[in-house]
C-alpha positions in Angstrom: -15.3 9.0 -175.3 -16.0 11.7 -178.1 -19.5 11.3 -179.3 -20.3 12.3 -182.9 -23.4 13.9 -184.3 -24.4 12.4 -187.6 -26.2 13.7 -190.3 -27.5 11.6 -193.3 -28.6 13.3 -196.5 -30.3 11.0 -198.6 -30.5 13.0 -202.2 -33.2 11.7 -205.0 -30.6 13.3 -207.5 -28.2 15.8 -207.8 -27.6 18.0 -210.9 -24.3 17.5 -213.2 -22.1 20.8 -212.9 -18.8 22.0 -214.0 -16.6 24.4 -212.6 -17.5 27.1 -214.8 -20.8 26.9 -214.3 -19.8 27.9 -210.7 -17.1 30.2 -211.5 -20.0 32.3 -214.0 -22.4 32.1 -211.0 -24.5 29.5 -212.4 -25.0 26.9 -209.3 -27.9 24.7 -210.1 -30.6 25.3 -207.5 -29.6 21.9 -205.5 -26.3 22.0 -205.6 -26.5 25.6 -204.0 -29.5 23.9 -201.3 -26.6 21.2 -200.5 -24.4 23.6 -200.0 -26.4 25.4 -197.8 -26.4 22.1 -195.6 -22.8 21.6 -195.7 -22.6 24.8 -194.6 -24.4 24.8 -191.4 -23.7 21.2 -190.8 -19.9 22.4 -190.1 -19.4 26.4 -190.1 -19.9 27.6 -186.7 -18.4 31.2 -186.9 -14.7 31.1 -187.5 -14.3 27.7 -186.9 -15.9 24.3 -187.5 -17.8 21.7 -185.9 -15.5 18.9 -185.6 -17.7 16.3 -183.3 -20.1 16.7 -186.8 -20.1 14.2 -189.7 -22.1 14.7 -193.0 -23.1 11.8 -195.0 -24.5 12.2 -198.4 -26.2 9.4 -200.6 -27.0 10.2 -204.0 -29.5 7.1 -204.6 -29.8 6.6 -208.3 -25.6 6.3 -208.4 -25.9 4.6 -205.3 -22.5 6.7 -204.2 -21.8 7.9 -200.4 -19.6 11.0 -199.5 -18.7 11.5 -195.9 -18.1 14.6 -194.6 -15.3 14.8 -191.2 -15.7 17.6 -189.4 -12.5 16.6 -187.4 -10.3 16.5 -190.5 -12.0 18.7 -192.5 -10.0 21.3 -194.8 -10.7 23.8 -197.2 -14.0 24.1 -196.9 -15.1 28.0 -196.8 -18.2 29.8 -195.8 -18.6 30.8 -199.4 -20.9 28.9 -202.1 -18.1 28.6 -204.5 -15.5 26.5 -201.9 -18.1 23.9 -201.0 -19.5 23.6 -205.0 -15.9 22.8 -205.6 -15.1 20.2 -203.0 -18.3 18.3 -203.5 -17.6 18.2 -207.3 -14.1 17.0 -206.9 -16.0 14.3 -204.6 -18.6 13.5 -207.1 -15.5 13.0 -210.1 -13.2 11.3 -207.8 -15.6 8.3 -207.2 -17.0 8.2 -210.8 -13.2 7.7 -211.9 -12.8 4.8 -209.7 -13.1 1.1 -210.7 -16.1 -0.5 -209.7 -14.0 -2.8 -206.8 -11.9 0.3 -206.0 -14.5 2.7 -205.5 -16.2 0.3 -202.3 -13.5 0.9 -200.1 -13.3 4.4 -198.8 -11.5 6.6 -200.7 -9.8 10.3 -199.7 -11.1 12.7 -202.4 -9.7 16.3 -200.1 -8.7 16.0 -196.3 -11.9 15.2 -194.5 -14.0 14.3 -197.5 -14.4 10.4 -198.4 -16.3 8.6 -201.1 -17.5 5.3 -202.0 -19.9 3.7 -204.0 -22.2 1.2 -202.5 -23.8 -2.1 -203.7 -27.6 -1.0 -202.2 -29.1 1.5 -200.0 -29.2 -1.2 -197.3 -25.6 -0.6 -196.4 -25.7 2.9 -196.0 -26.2 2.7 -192.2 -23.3 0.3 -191.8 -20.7 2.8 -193.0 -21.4 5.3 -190.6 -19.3 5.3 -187.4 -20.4 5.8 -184.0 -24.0 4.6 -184.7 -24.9 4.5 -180.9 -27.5 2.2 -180.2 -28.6 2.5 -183.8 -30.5 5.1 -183.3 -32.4 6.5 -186.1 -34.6 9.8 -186.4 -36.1 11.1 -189.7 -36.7 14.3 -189.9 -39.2 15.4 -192.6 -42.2 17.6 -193.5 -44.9 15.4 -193.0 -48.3 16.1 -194.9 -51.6 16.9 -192.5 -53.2 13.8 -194.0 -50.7 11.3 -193.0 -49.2 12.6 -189.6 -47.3 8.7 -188.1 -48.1 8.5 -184.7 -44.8 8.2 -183.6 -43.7 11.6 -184.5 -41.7 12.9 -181.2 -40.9 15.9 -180.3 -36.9 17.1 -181.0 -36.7 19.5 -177.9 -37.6 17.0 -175.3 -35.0 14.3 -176.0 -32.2 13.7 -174.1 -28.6 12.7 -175.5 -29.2 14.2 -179.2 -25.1 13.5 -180.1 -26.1 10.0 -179.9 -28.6 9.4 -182.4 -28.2 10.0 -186.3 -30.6 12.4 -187.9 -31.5 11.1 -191.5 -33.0 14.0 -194.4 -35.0 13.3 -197.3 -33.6 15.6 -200.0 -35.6 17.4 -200.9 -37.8 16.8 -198.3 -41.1 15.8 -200.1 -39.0 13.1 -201.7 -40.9 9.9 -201.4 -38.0 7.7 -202.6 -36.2 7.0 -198.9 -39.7 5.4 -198.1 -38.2 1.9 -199.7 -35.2 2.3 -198.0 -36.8 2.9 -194.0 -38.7 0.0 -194.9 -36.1 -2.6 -195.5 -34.1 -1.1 -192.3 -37.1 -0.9 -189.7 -36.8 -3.6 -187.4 -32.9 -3.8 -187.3 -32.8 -0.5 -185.9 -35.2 2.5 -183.6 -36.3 4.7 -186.1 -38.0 7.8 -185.1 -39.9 10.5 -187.3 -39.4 14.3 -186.1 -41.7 16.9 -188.3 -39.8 20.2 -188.4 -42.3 21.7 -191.2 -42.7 25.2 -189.3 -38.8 25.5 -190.2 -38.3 26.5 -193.7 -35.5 24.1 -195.4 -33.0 21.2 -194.3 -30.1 23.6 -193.3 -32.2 25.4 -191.1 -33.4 22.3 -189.7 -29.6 21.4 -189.2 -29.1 24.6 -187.9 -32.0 23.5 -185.5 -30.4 20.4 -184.4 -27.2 21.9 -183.9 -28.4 24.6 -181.6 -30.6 22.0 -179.6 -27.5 19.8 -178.9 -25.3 23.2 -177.7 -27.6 24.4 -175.8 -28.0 20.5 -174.0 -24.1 20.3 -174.1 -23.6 23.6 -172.2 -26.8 22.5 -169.2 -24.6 19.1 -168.9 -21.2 21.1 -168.7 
C-alpha cells in the first residue's frame, strides 16, 4: 500500500493578487511565503514528491485547495509558476456556484478546490488519514509550552500521520478549530521554533521521513 504524507496549511488570510502584479515582480509577501511551502512541499531536485499532498484552507472563505503530488503538473521551481497556479485555484472556486463548488473540482492537473460549509470538515476531505493522526506544528511561546509537545525526530512511521501549519505561525485563529476536533482524533503539538519559517519546517519533515524511509529500505 502507498502511504501519503500530508500537509495541512491552515492560512488566516491570503492577499488578492492579479497576474500582473506577478508578472511586474510585485508578489505580496504571503503569497510569495506560500509559495515557498508549495515549493518544498513538492520540488525535490528535478523531480517531485509524488507520495506528498498539500492542503491549503483559507479560513475566512472557508475554501480548500489540494495539492497531488502524484498528478501534479506545471508546477516550476520558480515563484512566478506556483503564483500562477494557486491564482488560477483561488478564481476557479470563487466562479463556482455555491452547490458546485462542494464537490471537488479540477482547477490544473493535480490541483483541486472546494469550498467547505465549516472548518470541521476539513479533516474529512483528506485521504489516507491513517489512524487520524494529527500533529501541529507551531512556534509555541516560552510562557505557554503544552506538555504534550513531542519530539519530531523520535517518532516512528512519520508518512502516516498529517502535519497541520498555522499560517502564519503565530496565528491564533486554528485554536477554535483544534478545539472542536480534539477528541475525535490524536492530536499532537511539535515546536520547531529554532527553524526559521513553515517551508523550512516542511523541508524538515521531508528530510526526517527520507532519512527513516532509506533505514527501513
Amino acid at each position: 500500500m502507498i502511504r501519503l504524507v500530508n500537509f495541512l496549511l491552515y492560512i488566516e488570510n491570503v492577499s488578492d493578487y492579479s497576474k500582473k502584479d506577478i508578472d511586474n515582480g510585485h508578489t505580496p509577501l504571503d503569497i510569495y511565503q506560500v509559495c515557498s511551502i508549495i515549493r518544498e512541499s513538492f520540488c525535490c531536485s528535478y523531480s517531485i514528491r509524488k507520495n506528498n499532498i498539500l492542503y491549503l484552507y483559507v479560513a475566512p472563505i472557508q475554501i480548500l485547495i489540494k495539492i497531488d503530488g502524484s498528478s501534479l503538473r506545471y508546477l516550476g521551481s520558480d515563484e512566478r509558476s506556483q503564483a500562477l497556479l494557486l491564482k488560477k485555484a483561488l478564481d476557479n472556486v470563487n466562479c463556482l456556484g455555491k452547490l458546485d463548488s462542494q464537490r471537488w473540482q479540477k482547477s490544473t492537473p493535480g490541483i483541486f478546490v472546494k469550498r467547505l460549509l465549516n472548518s470541521e470538515s476539513i479533516l474529512e476531505n483528506i485521504i489516507d488519514l491513517y489512524n487520524d493522526k494529527i500533529i501541529v506544528i507551531k512556534e509555541f511561546e516560552k510562557d505557554f509550552m503544552k506538555s504534550d509537545i513531542i519530539n519530531l525526530g523520535e517518532l516512528d512511521n512519520l508518512m502516516e500521520y498529517c502535519y497541520i501549519f498555522p499560517f502564519p505561525q503565530n496565528s491564533r485563529i486554528i485554536e477554535d478549530f483544534l478545539g472542536r476536533i480534539e477528541g475525535r482524533y490524536k492530536i499532537d503539538y511539535v515546536n520547531l521554533a529554532k527553524i526559521r519559517g513553515i517551508e523550512n519546517k516542511i523541508l524538515y519533515v521531508n528530510f526526517l521521513i527520507d532519512q527513516k524511509e532509506n533505514l527501513d529500505d
